[in-house]
Each structure stands twice: as C-alpha cells, then as structure tokens.
PDB file with one MODEL, atoms N, CA, C and O in Angstrom:
MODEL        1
ATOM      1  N   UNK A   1      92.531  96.644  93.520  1.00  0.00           N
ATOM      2  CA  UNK A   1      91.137  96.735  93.873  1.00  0.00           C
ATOM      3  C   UNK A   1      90.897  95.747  94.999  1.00  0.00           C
ATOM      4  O   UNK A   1      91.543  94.702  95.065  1.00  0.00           O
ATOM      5  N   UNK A   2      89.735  96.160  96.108  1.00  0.00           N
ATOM      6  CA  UNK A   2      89.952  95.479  97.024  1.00  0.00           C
ATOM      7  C   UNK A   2      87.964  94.885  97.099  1.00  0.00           C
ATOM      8  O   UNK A   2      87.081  95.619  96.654  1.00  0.00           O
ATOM      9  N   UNK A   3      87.735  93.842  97.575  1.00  0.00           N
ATOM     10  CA  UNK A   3      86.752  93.452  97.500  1.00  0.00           C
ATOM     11  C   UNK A   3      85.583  94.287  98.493  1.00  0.00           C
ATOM     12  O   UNK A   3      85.837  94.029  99.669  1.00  0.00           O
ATOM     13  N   UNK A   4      84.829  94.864  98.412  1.00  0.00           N
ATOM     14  CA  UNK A   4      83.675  96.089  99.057  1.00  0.00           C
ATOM     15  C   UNK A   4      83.250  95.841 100.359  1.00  0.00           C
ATOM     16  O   UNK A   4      82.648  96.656 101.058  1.00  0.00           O
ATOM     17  N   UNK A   5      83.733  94.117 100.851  1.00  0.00           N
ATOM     18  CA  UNK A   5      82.923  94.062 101.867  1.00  0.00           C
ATOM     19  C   UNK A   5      84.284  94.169 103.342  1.00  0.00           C
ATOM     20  O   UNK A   5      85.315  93.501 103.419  1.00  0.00           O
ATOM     21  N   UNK A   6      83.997  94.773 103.903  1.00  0.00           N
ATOM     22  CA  UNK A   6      84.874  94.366 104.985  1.00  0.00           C
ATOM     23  C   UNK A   6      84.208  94.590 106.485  1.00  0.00           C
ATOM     24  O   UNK A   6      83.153  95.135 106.809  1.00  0.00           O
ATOM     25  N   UNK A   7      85.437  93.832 107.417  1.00  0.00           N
ATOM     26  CA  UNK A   7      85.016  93.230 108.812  1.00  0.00           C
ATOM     27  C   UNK A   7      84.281  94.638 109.154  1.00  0.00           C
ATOM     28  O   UNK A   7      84.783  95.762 109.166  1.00  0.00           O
ATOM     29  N   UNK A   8      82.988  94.259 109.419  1.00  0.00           N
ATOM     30  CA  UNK A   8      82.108  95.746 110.645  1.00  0.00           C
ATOM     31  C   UNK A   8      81.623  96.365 109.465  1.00  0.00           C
ATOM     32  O   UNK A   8      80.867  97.323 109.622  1.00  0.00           O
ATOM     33  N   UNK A   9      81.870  96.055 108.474  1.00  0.00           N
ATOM     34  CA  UNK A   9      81.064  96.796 107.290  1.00  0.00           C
ATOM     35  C   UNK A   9      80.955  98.384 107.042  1.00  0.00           C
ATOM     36  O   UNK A   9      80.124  99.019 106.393  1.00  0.00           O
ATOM     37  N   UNK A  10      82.207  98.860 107.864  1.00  0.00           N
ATOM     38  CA  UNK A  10      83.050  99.780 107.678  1.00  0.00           C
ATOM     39  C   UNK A  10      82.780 100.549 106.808  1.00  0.00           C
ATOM     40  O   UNK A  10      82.337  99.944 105.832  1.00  0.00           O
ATOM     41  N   UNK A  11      82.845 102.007 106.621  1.00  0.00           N
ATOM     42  CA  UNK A  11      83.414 102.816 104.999  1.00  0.00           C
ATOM     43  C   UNK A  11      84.824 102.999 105.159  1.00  0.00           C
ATOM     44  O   UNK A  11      85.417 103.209 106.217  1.00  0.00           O
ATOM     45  N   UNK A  12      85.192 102.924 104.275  1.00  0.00           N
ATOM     46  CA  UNK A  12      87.068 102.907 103.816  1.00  0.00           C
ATOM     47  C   UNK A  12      87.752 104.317 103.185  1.00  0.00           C
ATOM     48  O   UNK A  12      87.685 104.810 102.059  1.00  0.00           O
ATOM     49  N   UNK A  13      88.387 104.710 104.327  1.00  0.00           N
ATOM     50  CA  UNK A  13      89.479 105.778 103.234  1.00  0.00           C
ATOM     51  C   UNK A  13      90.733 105.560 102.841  1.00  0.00           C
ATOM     52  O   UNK A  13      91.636 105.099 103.539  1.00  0.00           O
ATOM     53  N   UNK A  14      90.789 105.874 101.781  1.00  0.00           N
ATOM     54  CA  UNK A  14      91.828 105.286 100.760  1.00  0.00           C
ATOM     55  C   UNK A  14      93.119 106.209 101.464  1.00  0.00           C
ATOM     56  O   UNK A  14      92.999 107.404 101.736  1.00  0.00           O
ATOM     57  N   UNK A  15      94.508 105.317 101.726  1.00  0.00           N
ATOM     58  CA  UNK A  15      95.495 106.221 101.916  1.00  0.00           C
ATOM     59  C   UNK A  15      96.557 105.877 100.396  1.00  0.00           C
ATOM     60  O   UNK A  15      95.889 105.467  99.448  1.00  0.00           O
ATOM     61  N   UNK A  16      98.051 106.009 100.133  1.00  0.00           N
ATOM     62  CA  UNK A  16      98.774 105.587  99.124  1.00  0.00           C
ATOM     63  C   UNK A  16      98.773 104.326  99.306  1.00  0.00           C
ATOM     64  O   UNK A  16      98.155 103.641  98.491  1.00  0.00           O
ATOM     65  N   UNK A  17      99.413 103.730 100.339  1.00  0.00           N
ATOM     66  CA  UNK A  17      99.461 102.201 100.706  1.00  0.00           C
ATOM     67  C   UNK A  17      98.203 101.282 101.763  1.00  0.00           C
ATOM     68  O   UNK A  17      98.162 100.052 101.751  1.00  0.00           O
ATOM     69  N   UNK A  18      97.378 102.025 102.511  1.00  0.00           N
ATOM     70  CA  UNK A  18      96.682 101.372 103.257  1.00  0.00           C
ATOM     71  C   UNK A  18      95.376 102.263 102.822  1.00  0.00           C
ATOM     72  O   UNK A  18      95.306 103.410 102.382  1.00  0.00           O
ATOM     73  N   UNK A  19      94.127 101.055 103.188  1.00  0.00           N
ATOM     74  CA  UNK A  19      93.135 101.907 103.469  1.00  0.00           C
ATOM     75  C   UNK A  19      92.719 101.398 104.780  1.00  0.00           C
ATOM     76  O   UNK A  19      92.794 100.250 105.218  1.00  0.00           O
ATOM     77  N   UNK A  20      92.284 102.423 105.300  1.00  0.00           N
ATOM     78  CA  UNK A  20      91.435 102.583 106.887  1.00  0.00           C
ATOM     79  C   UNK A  20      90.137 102.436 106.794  1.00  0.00           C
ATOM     80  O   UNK A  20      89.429 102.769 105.843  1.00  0.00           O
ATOM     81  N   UNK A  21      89.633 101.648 108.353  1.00  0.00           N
ATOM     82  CA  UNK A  21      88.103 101.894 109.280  1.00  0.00           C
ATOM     83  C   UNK A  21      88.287 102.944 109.633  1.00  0.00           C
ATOM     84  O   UNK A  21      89.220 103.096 110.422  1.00  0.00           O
ATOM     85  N   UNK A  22      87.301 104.422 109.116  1.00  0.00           N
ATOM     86  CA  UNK A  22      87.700 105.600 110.493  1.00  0.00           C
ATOM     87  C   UNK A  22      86.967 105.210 111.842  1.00  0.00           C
ATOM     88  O   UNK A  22      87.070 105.978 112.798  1.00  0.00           O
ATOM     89  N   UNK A  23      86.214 104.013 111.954  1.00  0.00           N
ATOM     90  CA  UNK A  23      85.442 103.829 113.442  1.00  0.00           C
ATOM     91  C   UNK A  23      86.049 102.920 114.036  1.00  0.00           C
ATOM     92  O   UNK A  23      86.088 103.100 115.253  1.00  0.00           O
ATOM     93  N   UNK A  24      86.693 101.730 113.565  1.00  0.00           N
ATOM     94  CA  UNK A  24      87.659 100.962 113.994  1.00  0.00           C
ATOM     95  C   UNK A  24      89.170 101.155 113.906  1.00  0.00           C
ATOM     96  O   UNK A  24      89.979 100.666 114.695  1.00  0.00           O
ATOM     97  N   UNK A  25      89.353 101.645 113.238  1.00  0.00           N
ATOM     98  CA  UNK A  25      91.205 102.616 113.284  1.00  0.00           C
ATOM     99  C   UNK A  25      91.636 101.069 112.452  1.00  0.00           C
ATOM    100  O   UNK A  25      92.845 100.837 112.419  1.00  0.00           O
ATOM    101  N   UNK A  26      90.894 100.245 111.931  1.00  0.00           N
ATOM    102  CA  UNK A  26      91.525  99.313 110.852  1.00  0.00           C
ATOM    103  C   UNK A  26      92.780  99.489 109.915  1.00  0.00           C
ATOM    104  O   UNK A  26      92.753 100.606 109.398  1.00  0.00           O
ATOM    105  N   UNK A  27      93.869  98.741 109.533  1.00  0.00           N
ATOM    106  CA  UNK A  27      94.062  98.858 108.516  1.00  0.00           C
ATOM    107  C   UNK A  27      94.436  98.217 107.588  1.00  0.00           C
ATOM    108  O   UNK A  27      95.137  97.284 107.979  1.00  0.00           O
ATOM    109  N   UNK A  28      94.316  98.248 106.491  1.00  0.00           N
ATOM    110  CA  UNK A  28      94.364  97.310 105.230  1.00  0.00           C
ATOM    111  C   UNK A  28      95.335  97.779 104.470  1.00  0.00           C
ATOM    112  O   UNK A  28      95.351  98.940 104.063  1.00  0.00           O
ATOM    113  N   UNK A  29      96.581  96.575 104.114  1.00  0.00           N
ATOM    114  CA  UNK A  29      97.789  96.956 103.359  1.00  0.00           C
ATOM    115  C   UNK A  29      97.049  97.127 101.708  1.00  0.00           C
ATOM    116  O   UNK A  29      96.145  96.300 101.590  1.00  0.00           O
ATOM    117  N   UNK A  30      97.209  97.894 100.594  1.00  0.00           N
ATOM    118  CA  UNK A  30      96.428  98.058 100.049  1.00  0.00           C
ATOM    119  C   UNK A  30      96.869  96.637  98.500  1.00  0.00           C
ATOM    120  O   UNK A  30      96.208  96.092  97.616  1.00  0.00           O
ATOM    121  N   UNK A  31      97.920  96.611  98.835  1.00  0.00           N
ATOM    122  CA  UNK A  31      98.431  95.253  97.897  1.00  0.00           C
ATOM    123  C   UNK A  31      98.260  94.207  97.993  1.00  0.00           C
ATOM    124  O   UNK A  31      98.404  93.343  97.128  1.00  0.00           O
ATOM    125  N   UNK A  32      97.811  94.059  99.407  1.00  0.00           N
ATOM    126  CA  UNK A  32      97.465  92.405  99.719  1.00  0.00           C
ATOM    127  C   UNK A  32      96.269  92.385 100.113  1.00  0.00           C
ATOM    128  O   UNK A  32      95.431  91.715  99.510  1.00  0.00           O
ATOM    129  N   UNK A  33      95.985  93.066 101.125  1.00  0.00           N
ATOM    130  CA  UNK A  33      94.435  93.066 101.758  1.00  0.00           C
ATOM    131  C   UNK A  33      94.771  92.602 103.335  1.00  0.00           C
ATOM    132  O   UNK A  33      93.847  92.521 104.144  1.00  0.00           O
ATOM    133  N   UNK A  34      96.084  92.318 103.698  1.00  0.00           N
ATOM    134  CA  UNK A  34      95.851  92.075 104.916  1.00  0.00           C
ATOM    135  C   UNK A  34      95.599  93.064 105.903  1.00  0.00           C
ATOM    136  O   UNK A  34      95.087  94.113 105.514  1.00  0.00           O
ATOM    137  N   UNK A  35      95.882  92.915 107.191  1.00  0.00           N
ATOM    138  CA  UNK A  35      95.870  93.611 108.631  1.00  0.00           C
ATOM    139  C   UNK A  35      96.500  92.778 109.604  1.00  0.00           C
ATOM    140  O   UNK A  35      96.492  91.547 109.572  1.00  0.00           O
ATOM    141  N   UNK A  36      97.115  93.582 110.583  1.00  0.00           N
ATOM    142  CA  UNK A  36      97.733  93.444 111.703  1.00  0.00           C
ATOM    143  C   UNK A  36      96.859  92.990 113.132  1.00  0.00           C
ATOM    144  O   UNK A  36      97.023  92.235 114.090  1.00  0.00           O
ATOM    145  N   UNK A  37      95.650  94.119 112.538  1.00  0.00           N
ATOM    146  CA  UNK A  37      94.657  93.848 113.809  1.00  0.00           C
ATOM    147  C   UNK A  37      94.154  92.644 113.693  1.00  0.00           C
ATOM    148  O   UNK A  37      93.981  92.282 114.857  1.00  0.00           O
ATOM    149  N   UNK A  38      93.760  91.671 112.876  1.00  0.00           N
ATOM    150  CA  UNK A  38      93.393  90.401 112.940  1.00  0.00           C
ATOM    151  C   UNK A  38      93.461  89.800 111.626  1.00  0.00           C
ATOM    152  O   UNK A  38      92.576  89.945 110.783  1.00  0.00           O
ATOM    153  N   UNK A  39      94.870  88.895 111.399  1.00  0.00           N
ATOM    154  CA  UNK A  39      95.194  88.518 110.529  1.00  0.00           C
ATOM    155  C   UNK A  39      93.816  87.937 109.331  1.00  0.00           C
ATOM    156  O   UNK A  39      93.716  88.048 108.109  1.00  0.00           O
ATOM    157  N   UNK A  40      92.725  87.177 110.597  1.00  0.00           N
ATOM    158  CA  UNK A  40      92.034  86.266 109.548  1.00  0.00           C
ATOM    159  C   UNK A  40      90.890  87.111 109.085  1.00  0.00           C
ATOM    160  O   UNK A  40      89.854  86.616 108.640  1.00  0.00           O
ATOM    161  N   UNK A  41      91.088  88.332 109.193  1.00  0.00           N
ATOM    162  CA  UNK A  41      89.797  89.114 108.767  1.00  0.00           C
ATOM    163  C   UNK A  41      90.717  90.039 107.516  1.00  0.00           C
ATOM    164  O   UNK A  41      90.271  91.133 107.171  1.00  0.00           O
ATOM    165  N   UNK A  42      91.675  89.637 107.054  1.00  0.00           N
ATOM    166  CA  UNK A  42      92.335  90.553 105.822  1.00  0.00           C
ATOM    167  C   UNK A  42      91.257  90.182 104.427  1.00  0.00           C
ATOM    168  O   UNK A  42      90.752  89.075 104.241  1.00  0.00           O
ATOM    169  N   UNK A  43      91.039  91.550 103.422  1.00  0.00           N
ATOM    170  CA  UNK A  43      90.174  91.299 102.892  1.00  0.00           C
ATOM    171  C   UNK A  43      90.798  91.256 101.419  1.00  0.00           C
ATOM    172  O   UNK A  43      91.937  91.700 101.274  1.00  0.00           O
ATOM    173  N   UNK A  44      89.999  90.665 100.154  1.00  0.00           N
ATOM    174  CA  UNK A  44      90.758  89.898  98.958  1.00  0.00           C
ATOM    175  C   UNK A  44      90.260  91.227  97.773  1.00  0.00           C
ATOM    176  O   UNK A  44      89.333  91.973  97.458  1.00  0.00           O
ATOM    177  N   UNK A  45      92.179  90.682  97.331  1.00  0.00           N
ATOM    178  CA  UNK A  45      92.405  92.233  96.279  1.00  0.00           C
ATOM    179  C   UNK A  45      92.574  91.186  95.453  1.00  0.00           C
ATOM    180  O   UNK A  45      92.886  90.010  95.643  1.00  0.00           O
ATOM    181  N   UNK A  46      92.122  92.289  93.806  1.00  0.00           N
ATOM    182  CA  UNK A  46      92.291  91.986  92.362  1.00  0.00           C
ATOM    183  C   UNK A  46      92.953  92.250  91.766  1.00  0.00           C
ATOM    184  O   UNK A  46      92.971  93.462  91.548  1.00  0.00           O
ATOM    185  N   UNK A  47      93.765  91.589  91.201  1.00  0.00           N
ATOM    186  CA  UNK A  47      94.547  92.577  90.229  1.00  0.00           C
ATOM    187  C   UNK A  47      93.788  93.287  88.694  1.00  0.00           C
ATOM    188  O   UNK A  47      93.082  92.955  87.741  1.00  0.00           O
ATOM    189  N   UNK A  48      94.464  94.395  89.230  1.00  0.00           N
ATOM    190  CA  UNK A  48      94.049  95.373  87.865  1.00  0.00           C
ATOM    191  C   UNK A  48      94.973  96.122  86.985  1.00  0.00           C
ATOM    192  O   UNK A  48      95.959  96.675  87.472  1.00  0.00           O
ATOM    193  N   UNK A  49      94.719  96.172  85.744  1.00  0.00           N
ATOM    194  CA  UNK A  49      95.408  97.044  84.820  1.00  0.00           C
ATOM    195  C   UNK A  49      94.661  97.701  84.120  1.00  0.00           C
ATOM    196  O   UNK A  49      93.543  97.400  83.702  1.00  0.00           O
ATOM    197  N   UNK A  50      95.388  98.828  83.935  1.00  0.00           N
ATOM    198  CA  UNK A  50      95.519 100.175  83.205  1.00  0.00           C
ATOM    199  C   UNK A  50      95.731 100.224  82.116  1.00  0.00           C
ATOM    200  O   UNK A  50      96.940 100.239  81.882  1.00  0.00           O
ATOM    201  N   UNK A  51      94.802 100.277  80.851  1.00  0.00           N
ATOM    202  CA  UNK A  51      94.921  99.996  79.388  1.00  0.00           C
ATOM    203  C   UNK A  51      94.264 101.828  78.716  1.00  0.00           C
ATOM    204  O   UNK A  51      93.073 101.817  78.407  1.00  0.00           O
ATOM    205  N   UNK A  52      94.766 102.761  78.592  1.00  0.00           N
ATOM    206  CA  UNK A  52      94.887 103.782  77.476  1.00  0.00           C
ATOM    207  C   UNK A  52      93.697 104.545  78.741  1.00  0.00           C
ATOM    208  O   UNK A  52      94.169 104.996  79.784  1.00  0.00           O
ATOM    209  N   UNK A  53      92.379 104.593  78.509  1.00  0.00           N
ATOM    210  CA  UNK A  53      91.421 105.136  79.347  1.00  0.00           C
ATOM    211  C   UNK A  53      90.652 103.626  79.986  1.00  0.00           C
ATOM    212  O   UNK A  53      89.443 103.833  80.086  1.00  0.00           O
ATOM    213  N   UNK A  54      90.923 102.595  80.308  1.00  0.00           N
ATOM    214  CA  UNK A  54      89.991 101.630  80.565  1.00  0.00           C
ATOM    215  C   UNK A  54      90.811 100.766  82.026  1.00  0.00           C
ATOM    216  O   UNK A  54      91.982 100.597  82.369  1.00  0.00           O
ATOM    217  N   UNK A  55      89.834 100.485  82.431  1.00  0.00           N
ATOM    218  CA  UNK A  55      90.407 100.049  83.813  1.00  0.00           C
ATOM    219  C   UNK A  55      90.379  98.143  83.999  1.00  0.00           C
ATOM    220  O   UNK A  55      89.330  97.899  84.597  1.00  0.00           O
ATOM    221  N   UNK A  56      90.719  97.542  83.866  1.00  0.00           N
ATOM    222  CA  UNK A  56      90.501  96.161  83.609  1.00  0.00           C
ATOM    223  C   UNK A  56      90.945  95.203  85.095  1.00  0.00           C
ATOM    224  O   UNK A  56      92.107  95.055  85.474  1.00  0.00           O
ATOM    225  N   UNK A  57      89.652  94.596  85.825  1.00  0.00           N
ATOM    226  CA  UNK A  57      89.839  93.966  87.094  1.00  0.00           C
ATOM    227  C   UNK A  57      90.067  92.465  86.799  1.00  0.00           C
ATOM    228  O   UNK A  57      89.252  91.814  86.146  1.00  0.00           O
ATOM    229  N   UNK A  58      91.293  91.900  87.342  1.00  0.00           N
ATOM    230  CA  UNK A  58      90.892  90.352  86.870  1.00  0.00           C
ATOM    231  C   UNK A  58      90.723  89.416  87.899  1.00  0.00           C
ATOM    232  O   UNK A  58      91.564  88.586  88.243  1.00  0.00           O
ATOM    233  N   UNK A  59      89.195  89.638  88.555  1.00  0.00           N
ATOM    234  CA  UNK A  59      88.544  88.639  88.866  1.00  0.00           C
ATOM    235  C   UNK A  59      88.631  87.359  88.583  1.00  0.00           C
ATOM    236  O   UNK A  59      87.814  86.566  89.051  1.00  0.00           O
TER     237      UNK A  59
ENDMDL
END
C-alpha cells in the first residue's frame, strides 16, 4: 500500500510492479515507493497482509 498523496497530486494507475502519473509519465516502484524521475519525491509504502478475507495495513 502506498501512501494517497503524491508529487502533482496526480491520479495513479496501478501496473504489477509500478504505478504511474498518466500526466507526468511518473513512476513509482510499487515495493518501495521510489522513482527515477526524482529520487526525493519517492512516496511511503506500508506493509500489508492478507489474513482469510481481511486486509491488514501496518502503519
């Protein structure tokens, strides 16, 4: 899970490993949160698990 806010305040499409800016051509590794295009704007992931039907973020 990746935190909602990002650089340009963007909407995000989810790929397997990255999600994208479609207006900035951004992209976000989806395990870490970084980017290439500007290291200090990578944005902060949670870890989460998968328990039977329940989704658990650990903030």
């Amino acid at each position: 899970m990746v935190d909602e806010s990002a650089p340009g305040d963007a909407v995000m499409v989810r790929d397997l490993e990255f999600i994208y800016c479609p207006w900035h051509q951004w992209g976000f590794e989806l395990a870490t949160g970084t980017t290439a295009v500007k290291p200090e704007w990578s944005i902060r992931t949670y870890p989460v698990r998968v328990i039977g039907r329940d989704v658990l973020v650990m903030a």
